[in-house]
C-alpha positions as CSV (number, residue, x, y, z in Angstrom):
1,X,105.6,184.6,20.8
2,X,109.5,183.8,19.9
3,X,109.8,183.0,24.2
4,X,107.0,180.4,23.5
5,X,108.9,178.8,20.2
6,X,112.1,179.0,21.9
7,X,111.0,177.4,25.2
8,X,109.1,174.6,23.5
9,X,112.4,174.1,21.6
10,X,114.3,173.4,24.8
11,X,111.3,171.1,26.0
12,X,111.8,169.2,23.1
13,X,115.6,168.9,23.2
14,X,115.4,168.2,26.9
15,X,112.9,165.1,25.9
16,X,115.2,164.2,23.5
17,X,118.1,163.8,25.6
18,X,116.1,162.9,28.6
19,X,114.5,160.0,26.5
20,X,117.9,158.8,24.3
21,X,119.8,158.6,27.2
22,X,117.4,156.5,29.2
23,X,117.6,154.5,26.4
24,X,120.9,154.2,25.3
25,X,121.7,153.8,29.2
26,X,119.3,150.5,29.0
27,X,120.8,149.1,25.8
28,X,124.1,148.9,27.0
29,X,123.4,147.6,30.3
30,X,121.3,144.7,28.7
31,X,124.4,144.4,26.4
32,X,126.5,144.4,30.0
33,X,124.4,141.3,31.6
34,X,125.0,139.5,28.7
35,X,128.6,140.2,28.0
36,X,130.1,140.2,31.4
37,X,133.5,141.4,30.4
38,X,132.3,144.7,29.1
39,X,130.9,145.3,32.6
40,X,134.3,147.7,33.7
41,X,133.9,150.0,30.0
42,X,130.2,149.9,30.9
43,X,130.7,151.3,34.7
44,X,133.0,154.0,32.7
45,X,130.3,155.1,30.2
46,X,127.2,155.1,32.3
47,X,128.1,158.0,34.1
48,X,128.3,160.2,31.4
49,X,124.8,159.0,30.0
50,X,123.5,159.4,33.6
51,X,124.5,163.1,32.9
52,X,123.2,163.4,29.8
53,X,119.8,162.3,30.9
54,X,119.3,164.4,33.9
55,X,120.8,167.6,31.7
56,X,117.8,166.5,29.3
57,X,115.1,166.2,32.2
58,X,116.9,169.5,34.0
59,X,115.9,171.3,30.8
60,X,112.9,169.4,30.4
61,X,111.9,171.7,34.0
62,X,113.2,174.2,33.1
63,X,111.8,174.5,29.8
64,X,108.4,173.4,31.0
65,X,107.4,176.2,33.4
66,X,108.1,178.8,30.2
67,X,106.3,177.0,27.9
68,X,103.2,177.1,30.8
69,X,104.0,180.9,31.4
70,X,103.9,181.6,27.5
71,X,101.2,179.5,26.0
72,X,97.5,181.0,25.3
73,X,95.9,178.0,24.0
74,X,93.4,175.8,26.0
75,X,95.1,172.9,27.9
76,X,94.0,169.8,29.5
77,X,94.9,170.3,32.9
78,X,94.1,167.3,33.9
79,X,96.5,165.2,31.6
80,X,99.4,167.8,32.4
81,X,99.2,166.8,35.9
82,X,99.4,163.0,35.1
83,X,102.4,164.7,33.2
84,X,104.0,166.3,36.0
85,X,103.5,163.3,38.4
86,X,105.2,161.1,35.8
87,X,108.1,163.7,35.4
88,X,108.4,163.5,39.6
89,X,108.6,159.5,39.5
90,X,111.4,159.7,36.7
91,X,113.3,162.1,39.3
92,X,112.3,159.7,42.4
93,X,113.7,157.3,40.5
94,X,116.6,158.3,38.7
95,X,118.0,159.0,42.4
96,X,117.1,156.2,43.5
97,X,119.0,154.4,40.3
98,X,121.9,157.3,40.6
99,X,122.2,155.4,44.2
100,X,121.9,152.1,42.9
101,X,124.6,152.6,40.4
102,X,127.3,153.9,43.2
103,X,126.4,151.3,45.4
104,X,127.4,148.5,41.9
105,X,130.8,150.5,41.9
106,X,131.5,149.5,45.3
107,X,130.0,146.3,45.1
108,X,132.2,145.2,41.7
109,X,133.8,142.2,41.6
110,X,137.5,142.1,41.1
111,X,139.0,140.7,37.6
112,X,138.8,137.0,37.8
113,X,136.5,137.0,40.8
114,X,132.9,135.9,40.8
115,X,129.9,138.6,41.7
116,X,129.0,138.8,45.5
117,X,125.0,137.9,45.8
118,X,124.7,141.4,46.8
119,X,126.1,142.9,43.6
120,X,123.9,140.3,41.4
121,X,121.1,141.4,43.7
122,X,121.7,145.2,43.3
123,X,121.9,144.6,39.6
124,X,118.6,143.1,39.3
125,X,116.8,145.6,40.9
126,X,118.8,148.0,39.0
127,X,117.7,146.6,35.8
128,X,114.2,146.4,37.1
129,X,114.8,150.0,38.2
130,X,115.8,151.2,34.7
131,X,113.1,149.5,32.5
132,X,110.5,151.4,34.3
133,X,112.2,154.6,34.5
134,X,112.6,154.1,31.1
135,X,108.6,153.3,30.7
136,X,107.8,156.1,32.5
137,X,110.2,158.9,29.5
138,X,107.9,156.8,26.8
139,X,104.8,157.8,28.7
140,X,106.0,161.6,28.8
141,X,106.4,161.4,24.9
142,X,103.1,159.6,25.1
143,X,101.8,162.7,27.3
144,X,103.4,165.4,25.3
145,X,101.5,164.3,22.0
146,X,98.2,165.0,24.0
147,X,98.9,168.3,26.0
């Protein structure tokens, strides 16, 4: 029984950082688009949150196949499969986003230089990218309360 306690621990604090980071990450590039001038100290940060978010969802994994191998009560399998297909979109996505983001690097515009359409257009769909990523960690929470 302690395996079960202890795994469900790690789901939780995988969620956690998982969730917070994704968060976080879409605070401060809101904060970014309007405050172009923190856009180099933002590039600096968000790789950092980038890895605290897919420590959180690596955990989450991890953490999730022991609680299924420990757990004796009844459980809608059904609604942990929506679970697990939203779990597989955040990783399709945070790729994709993880892609995204190295492609902006490139794409940033010098110090006194205006954006390319290319980087604007890449930012865009990044943001785009990001709110629903970030949908998707609510809807796990959302999930977790039910299974």
């Amino acid at each position: 029984m302690a395996f079960l306690e202890l795994f469900s621990f790690l789901h939780f604090v995988g969620l956690a950082w998982g969730v917070g980071g994704a968060t976080i990450g879409a605070i401060i590039f809101a904060k970014s688009e309007k405050n172009p001038e923190m856009g180099p100290a933002v590039m600096k940060i968000m790789p950092e949150i980038s890895k605290l978010v897919w420590l959180g969802l690596i955990l989450l994994l991890i953490s999730g196949v022991g609680v299924s191998s420990y757990v004796t009560s009844p459980i809608d399998a059904g609604l942990l499969a929506v679970k697990h297909v939203v779990v597989v979109l955040i990783v399709i996505f945070g790729i994709i986003i993880g892609i995204s983001s190295k492609k902006l690097i490139k794409l940033a515009p010098k110090p006194e230089r205006k954006p390319s359409p290319r980087f604007l257009k890449t930012r865009e769909r990044m943001k785009y990218l990001g709110i629903f990523n970030l949908f998707l960690w609510y809807l796990v929470i959302i999930l977790a309360v039910f299974v």
